[in-house]
PDB file of the backbone (N, CA, C, O) and the ligand in Angstrom, with CONECT records:
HET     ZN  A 101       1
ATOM      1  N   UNK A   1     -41.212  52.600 -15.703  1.00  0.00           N
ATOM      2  CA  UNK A   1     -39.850  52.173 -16.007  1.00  0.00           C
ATOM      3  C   UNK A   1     -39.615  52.264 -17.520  1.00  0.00           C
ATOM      4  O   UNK A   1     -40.574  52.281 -18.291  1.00  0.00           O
ATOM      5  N   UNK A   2     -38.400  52.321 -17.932  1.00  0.00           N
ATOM      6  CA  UNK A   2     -37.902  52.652 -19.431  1.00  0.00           C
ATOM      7  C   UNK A   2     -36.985  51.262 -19.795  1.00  0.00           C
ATOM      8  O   UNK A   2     -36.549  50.467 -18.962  1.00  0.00           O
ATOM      9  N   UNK A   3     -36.861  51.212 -20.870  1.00  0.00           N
ATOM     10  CA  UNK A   3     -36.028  49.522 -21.111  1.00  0.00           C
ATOM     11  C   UNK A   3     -35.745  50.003 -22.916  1.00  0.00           C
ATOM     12  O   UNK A   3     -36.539  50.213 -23.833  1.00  0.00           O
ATOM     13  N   UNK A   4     -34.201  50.039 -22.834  1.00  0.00           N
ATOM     14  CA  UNK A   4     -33.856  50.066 -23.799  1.00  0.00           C
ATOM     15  C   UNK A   4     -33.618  49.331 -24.647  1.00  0.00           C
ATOM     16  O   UNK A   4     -33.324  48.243 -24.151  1.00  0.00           O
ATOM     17  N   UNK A   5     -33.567  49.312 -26.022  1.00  0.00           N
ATOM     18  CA  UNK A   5     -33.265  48.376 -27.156  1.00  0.00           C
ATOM     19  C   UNK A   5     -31.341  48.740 -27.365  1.00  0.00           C
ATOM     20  O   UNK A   5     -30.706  49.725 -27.744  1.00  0.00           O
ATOM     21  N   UNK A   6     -30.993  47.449 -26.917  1.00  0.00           N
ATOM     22  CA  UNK A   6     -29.610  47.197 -27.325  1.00  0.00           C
ATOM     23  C   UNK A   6     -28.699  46.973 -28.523  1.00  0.00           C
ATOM     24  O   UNK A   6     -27.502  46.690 -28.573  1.00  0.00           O
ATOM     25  N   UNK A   7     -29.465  47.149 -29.327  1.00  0.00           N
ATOM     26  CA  UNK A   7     -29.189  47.442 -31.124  1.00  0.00           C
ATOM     27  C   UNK A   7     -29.203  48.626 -31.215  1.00  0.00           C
ATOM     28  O   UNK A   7     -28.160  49.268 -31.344  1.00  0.00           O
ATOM     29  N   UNK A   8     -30.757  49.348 -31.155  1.00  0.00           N
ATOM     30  CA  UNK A   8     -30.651  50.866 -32.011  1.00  0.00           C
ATOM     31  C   UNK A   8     -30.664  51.663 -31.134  1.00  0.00           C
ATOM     32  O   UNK A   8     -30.361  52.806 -31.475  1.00  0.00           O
ATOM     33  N   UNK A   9     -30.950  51.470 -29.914  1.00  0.00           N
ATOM     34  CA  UNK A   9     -30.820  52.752 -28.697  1.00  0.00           C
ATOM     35  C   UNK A   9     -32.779  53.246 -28.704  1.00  0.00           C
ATOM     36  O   UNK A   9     -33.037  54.318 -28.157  1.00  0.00           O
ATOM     37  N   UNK A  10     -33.825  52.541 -29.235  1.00  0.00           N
ATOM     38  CA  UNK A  10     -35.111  52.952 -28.882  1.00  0.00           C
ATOM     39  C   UNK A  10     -34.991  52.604 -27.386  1.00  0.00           C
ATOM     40  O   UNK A  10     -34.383  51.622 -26.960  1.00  0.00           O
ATOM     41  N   UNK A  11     -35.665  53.558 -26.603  1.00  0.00           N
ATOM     42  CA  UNK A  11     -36.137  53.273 -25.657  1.00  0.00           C
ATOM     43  C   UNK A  11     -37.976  52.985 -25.703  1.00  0.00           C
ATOM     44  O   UNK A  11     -38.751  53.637 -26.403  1.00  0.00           O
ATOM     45  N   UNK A  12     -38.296  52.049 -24.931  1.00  0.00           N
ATOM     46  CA  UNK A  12     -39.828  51.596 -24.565  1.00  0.00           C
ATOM     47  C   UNK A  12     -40.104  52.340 -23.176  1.00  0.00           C
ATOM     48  O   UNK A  12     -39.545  51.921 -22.163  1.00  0.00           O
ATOM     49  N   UNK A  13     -40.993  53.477 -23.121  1.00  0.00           N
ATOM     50  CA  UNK A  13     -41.527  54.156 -21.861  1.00  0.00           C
ATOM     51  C   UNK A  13     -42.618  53.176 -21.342  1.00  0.00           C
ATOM     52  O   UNK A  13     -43.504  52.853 -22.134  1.00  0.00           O
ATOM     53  N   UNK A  14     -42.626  52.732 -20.218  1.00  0.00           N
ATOM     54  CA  UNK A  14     -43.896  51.725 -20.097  1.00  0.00           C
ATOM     55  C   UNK A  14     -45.017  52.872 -19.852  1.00  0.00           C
ATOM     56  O   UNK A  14     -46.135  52.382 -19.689  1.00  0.00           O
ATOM     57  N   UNK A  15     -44.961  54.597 -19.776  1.00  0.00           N
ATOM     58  CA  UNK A  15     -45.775  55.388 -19.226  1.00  0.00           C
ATOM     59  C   UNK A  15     -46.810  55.363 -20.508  1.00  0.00           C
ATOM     60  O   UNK A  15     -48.031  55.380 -20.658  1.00  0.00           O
ATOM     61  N   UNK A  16     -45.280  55.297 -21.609  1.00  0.00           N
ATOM     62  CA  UNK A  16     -46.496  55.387 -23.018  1.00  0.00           C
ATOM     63  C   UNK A  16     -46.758  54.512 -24.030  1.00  0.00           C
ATOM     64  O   UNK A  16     -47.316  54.798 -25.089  1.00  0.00           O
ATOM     65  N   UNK A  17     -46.223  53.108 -23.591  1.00  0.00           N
ATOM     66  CA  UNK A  17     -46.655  52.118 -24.603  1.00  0.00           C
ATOM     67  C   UNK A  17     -45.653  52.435 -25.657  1.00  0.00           C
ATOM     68  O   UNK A  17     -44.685  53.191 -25.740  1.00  0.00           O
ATOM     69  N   UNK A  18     -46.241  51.584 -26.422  1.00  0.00           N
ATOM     70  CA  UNK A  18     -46.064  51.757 -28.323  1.00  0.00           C
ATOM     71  C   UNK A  18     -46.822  51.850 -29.191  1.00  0.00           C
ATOM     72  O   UNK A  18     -47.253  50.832 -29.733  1.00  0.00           O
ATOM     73  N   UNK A  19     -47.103  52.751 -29.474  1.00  0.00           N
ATOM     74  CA  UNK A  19     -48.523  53.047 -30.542  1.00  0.00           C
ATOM     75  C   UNK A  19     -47.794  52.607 -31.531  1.00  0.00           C
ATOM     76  O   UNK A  19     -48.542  51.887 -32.193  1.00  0.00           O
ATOM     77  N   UNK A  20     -46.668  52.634 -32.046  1.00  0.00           N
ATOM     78  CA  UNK A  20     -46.494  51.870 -33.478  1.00  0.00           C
ATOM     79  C   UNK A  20     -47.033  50.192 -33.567  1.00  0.00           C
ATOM     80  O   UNK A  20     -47.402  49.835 -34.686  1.00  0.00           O
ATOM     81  N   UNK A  21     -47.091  49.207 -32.497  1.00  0.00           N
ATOM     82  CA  UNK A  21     -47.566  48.100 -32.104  1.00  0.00           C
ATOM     83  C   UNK A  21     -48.756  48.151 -31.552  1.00  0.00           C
ATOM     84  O   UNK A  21     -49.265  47.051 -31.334  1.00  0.00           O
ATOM     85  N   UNK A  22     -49.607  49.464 -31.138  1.00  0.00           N
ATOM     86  CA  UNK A  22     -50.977  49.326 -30.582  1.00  0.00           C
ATOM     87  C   UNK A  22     -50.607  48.745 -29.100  1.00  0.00           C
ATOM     88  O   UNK A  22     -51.392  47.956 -28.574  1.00  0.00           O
ATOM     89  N   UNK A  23     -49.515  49.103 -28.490  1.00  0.00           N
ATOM     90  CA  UNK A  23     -49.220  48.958 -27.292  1.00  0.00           C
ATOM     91  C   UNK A  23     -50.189  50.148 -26.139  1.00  0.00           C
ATOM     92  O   UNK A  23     -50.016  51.324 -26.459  1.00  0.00           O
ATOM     93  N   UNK A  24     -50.809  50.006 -25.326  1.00  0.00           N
ATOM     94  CA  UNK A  24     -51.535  50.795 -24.390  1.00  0.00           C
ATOM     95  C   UNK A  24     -50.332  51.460 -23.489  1.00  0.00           C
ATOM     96  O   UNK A  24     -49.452  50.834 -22.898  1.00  0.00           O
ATOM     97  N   UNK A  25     -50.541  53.109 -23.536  1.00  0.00           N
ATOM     98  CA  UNK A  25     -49.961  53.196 -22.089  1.00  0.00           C
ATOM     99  C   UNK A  25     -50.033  52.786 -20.965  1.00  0.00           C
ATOM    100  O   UNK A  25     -51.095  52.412 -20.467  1.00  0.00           O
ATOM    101  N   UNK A  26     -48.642  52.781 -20.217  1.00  0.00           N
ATOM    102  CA  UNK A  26     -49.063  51.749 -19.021  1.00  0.00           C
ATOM    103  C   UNK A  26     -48.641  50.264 -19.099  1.00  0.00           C
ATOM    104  O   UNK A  26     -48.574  49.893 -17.927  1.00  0.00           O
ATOM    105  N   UNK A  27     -48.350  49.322 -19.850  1.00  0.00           N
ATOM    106  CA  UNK A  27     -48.180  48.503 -20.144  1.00  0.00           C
ATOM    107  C   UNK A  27     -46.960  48.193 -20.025  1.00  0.00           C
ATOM    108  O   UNK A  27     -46.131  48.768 -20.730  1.00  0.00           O
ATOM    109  N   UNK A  28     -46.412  46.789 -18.708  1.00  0.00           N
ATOM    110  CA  UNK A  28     -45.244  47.127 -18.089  1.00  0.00           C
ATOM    111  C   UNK A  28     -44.534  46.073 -19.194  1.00  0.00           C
ATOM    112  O   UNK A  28     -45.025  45.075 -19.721  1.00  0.00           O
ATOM    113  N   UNK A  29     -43.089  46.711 -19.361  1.00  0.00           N
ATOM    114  CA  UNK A  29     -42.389  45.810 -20.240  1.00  0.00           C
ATOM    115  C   UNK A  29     -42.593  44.279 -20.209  1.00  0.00           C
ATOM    116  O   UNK A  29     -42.332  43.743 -21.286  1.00  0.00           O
ATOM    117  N   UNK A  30     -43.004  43.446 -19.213  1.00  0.00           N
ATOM    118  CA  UNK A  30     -43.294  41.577 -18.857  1.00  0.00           C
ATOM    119  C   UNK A  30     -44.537  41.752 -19.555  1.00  0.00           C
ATOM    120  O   UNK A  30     -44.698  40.709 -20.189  1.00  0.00           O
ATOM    121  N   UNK A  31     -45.535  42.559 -19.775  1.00  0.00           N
ATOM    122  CA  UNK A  31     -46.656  42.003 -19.664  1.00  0.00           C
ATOM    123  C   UNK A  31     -46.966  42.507 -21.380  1.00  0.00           C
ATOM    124  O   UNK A  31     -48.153  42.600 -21.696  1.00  0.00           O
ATOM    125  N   UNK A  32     -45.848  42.837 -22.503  1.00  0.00           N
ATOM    126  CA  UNK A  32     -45.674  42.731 -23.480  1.00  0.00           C
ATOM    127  C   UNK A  32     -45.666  41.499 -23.833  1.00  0.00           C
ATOM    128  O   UNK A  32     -45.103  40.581 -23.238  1.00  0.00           O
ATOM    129  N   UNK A  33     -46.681  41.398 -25.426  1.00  0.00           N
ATOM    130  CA  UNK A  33     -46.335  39.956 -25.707  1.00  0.00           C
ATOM    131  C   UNK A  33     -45.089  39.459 -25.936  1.00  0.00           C
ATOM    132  O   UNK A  33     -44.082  40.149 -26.098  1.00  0.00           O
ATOM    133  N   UNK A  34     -45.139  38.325 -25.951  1.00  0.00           N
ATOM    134  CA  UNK A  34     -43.279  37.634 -25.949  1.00  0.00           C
ATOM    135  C   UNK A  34     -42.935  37.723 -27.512  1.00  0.00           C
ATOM    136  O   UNK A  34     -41.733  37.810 -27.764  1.00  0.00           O
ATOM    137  N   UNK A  35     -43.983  37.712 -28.793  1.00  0.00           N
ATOM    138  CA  UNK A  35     -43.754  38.193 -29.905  1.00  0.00           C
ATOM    139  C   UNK A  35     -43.176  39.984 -30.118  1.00  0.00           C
ATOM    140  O   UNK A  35     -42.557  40.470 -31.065  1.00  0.00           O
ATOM    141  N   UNK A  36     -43.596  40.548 -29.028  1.00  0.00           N
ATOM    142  CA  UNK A  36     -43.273  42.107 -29.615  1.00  0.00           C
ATOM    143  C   UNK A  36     -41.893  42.158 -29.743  1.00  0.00           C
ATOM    144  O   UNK A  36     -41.105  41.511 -29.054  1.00  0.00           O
ATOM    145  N   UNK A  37     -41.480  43.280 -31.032  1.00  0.00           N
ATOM    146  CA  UNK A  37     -40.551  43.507 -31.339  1.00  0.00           C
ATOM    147  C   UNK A  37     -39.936  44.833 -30.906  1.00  0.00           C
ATOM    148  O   UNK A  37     -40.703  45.731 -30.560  1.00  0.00           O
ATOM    149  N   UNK A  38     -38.785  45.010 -30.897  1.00  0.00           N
ATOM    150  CA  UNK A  38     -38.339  46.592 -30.936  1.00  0.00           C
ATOM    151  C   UNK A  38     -38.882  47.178 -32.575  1.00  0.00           C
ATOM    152  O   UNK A  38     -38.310  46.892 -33.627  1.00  0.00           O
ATOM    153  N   UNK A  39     -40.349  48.214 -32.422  1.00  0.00           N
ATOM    154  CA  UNK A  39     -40.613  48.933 -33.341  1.00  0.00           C
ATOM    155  C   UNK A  39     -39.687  49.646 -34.283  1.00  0.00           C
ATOM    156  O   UNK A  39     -40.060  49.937 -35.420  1.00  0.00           O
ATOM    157  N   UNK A  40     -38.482  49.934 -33.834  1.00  0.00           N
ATOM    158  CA  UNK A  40     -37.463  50.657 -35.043  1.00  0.00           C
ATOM    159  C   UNK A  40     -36.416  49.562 -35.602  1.00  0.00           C
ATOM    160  O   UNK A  40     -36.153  49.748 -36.790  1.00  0.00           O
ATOM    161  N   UNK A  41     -35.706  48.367 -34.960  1.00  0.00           N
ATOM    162  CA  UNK A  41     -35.195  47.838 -35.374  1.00  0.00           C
ATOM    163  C   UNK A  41     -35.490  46.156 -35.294  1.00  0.00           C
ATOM    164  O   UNK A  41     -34.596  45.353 -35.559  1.00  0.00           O
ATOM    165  N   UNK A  42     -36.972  45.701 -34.861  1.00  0.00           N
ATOM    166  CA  UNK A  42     -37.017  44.880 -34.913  1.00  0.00           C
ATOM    167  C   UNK A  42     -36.896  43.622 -33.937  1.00  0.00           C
ATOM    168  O   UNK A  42     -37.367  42.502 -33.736  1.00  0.00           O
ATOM    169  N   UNK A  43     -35.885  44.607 -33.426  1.00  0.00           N
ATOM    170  CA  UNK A  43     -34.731  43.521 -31.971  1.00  0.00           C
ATOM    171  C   UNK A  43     -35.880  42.619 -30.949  1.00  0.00           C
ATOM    172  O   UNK A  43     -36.905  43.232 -30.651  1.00  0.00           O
ATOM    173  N   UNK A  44     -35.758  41.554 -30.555  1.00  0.00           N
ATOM    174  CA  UNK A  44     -36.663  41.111 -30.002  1.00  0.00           C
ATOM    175  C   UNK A  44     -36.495  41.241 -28.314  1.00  0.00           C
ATOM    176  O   UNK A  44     -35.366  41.283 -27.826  1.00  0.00           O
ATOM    177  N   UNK A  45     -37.752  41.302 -27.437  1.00  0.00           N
ATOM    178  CA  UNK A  45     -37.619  41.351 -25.819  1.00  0.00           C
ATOM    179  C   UNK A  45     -36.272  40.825 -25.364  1.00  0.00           C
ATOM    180  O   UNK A  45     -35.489  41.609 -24.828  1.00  0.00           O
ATOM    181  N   UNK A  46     -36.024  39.857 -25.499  1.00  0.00           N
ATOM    182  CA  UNK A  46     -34.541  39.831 -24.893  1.00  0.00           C
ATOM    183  C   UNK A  46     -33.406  40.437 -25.180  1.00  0.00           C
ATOM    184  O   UNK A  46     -32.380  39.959 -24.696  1.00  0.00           O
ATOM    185  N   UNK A  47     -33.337  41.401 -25.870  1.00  0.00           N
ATOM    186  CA  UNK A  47     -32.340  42.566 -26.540  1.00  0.00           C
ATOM    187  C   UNK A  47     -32.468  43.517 -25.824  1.00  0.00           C
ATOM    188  O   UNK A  47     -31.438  44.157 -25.612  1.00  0.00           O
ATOM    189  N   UNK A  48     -33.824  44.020 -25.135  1.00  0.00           N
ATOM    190  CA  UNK A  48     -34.219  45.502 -24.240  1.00  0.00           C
ATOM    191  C   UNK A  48     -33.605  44.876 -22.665  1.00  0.00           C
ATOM    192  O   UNK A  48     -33.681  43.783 -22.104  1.00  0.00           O
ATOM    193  N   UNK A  49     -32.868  46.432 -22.267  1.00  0.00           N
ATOM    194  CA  UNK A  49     -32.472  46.104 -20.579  1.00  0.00           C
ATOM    195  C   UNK A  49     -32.919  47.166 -19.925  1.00  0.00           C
ATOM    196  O   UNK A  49     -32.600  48.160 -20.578  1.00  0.00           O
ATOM    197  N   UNK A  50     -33.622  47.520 -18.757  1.00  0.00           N
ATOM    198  CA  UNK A  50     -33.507  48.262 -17.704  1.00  0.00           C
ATOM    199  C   UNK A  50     -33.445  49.580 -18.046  1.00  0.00           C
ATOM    200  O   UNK A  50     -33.226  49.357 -19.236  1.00  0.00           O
ATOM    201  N   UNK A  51     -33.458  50.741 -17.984  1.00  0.00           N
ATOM    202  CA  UNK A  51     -32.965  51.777 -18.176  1.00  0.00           C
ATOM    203  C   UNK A  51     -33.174  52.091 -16.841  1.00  0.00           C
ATOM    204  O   UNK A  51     -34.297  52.215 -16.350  1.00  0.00           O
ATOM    205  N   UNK A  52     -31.636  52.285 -15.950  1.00  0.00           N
ATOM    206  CA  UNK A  52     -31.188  53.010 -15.142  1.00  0.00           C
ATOM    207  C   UNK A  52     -30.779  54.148 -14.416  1.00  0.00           C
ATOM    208  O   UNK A  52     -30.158  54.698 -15.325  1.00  0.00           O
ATOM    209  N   UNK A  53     -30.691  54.746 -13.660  1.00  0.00           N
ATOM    210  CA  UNK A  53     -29.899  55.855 -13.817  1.00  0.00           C
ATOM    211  C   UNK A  53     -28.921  55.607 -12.803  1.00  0.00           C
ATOM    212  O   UNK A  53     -29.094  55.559 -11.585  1.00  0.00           O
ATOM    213  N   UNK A  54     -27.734  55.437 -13.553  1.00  0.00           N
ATOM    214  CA  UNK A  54     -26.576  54.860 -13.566  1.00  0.00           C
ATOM    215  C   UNK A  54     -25.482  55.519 -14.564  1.00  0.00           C
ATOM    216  O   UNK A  54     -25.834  55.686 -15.732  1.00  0.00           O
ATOM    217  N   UNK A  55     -24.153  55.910 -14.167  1.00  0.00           N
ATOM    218  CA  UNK A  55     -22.847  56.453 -14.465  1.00  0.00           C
ATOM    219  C   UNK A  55     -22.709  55.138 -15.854  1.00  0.00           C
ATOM    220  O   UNK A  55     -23.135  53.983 -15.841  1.00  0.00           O
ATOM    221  N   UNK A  56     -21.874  55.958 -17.066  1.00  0.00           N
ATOM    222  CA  UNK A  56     -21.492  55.000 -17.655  1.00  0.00           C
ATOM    223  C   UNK A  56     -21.046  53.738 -17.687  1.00  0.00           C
ATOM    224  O   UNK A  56     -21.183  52.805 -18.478  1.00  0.00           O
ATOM    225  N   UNK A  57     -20.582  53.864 -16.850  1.00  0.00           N
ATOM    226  CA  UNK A  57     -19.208  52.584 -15.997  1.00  0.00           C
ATOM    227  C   UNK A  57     -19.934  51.343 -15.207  1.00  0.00           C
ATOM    228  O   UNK A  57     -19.644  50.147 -15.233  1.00  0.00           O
ATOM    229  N   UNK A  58     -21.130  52.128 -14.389  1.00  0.00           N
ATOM    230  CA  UNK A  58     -21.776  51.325 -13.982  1.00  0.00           C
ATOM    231  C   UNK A  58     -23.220  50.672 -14.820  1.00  0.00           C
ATOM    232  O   UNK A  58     -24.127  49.912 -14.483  1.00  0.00           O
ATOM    233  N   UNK A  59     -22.988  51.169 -15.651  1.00  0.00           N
ATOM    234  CA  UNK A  59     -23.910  50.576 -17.259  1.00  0.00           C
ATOM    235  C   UNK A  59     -23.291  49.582 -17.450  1.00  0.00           C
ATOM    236  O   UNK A  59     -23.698  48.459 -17.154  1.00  0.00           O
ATOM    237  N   UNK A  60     -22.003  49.886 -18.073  1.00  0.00           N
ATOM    238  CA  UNK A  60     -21.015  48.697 -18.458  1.00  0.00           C
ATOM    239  C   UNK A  60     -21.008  47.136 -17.642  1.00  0.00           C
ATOM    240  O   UNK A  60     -21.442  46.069 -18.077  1.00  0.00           O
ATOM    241  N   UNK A  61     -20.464  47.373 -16.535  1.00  0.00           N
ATOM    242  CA  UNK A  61     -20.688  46.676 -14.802  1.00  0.00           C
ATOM    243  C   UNK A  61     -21.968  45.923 -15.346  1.00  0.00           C
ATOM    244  O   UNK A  61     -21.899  44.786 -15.814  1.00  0.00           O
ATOM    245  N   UNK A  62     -23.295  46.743 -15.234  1.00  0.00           N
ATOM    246  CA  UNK A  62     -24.794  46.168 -15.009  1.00  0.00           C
ATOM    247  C   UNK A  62     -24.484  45.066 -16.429  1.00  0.00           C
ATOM    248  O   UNK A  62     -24.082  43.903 -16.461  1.00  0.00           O
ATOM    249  N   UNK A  63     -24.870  46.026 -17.520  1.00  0.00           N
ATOM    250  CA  UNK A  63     -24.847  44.973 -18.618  1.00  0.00           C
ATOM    251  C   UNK A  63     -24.233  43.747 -19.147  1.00  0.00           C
ATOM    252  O   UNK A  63     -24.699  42.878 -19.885  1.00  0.00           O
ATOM    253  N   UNK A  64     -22.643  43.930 -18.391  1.00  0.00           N
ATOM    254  CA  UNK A  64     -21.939  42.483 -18.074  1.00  0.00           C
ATOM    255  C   UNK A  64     -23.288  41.740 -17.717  1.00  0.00           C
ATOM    256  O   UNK A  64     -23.949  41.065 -18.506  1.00  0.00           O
ATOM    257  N   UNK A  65     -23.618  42.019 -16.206  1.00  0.00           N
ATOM    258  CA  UNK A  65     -24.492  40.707 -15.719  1.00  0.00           C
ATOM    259  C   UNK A  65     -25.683  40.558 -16.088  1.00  0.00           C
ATOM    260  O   UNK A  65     -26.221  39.466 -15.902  1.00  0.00           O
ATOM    261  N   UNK A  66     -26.225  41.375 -16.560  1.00  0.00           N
ATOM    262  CA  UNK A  66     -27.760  41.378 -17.224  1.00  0.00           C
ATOM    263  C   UNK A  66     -27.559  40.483 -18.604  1.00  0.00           C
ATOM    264  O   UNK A  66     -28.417  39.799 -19.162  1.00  0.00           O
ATOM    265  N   UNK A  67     -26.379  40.653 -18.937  1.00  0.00           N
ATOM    266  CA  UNK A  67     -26.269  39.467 -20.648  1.00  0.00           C
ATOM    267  C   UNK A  67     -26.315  37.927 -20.246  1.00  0.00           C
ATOM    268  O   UNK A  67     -26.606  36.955 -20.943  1.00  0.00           O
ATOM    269  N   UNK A  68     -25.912  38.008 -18.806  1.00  0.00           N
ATOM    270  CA  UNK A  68     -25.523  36.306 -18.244  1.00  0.00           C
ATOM    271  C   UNK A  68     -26.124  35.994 -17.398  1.00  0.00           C
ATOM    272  O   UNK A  68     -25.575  35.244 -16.590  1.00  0.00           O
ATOM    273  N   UNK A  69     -27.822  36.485 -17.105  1.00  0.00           N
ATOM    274  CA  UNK A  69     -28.944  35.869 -16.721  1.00  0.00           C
ATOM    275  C   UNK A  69     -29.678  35.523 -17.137  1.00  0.00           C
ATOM    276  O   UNK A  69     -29.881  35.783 -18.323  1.00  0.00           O
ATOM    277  N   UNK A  70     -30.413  34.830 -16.512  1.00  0.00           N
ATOM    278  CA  UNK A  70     -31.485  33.573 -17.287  1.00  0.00           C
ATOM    279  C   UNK A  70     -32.469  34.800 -17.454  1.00  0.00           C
ATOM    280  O   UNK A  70     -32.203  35.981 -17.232  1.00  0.00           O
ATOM    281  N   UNK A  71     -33.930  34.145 -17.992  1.00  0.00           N
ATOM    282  CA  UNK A  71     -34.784  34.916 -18.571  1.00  0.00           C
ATOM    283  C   UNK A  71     -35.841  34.987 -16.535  1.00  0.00           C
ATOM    284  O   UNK A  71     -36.338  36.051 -16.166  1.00  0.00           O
ATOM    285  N   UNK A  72     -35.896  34.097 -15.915  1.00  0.00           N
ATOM    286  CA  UNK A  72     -35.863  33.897 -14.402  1.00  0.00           C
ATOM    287  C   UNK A  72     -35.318  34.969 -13.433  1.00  0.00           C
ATOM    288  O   UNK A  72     -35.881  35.593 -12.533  1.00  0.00           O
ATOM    289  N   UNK A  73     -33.834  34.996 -13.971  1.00  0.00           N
ATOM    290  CA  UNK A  73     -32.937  35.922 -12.950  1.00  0.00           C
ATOM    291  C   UNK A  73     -33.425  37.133 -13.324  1.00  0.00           C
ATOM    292  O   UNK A  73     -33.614  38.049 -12.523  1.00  0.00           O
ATOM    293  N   UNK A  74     -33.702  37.213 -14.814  1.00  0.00           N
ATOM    294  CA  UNK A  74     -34.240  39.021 -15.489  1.00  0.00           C
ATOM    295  C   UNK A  74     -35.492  39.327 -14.560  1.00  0.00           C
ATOM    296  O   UNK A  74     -35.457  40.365 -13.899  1.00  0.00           O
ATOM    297  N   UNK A  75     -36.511  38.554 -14.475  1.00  0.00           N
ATOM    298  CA  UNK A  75     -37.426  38.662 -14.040  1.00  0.00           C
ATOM    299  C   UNK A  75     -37.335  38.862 -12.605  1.00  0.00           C
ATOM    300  O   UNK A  75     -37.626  40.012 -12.274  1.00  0.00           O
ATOM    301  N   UNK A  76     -37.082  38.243 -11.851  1.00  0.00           N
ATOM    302  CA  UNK A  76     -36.920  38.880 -10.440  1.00  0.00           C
ATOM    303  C   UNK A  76     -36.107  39.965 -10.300  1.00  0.00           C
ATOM    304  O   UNK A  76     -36.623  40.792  -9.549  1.00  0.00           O
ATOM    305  N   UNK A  77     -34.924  40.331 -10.768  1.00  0.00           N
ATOM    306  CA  UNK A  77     -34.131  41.580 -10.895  1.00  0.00           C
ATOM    307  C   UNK A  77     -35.409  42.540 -10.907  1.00  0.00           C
ATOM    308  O   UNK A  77     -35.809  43.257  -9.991  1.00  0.00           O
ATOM    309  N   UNK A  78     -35.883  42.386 -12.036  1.00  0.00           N
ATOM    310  CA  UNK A  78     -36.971  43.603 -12.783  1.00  0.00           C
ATOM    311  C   UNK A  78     -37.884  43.930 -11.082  1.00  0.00           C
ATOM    312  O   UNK A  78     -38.075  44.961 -10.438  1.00  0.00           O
ATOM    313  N   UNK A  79     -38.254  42.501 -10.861  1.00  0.00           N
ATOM    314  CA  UNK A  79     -39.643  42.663  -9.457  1.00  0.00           C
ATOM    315  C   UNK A  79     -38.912  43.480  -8.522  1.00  0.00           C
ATOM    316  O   UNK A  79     -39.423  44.340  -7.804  1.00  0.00           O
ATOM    317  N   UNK A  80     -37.393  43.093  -8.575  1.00  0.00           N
ATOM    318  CA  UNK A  80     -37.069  44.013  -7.190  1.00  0.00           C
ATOM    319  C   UNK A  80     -36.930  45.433  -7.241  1.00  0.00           C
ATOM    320  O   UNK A  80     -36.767  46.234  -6.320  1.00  0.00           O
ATOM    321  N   UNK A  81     -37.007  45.579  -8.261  1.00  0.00           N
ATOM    322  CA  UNK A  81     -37.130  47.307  -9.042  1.00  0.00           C
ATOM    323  C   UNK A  81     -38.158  47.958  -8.784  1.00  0.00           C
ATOM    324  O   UNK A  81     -38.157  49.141  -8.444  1.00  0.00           O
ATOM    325  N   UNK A  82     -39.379  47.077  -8.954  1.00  0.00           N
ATOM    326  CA  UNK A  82     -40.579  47.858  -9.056  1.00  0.00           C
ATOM    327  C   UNK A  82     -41.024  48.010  -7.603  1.00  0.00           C
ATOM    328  O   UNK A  82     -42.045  48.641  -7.332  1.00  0.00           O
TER     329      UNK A  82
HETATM  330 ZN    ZN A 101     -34.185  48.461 -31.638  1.00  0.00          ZN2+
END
C-alpha cells in the first residue's frame, strides 16, 4: 500500500520503506514509529492518507471523511483494505 503526505505530495511505498529514516522495505505504514516523520517535509503520521485508486472527486469525497476520523476509525478503515 502507498500513503501519501498531505503537505508536499511524498508518497511512502510500504514495498520500499524509507531509506532516508532507515525504514526497511516492507514496513506497513502502522507499524512505523509514531515519531516518524514525512522525510521531505517533515509532516507527521497523521498528515499521510491512503493512496487510492480513485477519480479526483472521489479523493475529495474520501478525504472529507478520512480528516474526521479518529486515529481508531483510521485504523480499521486501513485493516479493511488490507
Ligand atoms: Zn511531506
Amino acid at each position: 500500500m502507498k500513503w501519501k503526505c498531505s503537505y508536499c505530495g511524498y508518497v511512502y511505498d510500504e514495498d520500499e520503506g524509507d531509506p532516508l529514516s532507515d525504514i526497511p522495505p516492507g514496513t506497513k505504514f502502522e507499524d512505523l514509529p509514531d515519531d516518524w516523520k514525512c522525510p521531505i517535509c517533515g509532516a507527521p503520521k497523521d498528515m499521510f492518507y491512503p493512496l487510492l485508486d480513485m477519480s479526483r472527486k472521489e479523493l475529495k469525497e474520501f478525504l472529507k471523511k478520512w480528516r474526521k476520523m479518529s486515529q481508531e476509525e483510521r485504523k480499521k478503515f486501513v485493516e479493511g483494505l488490507r
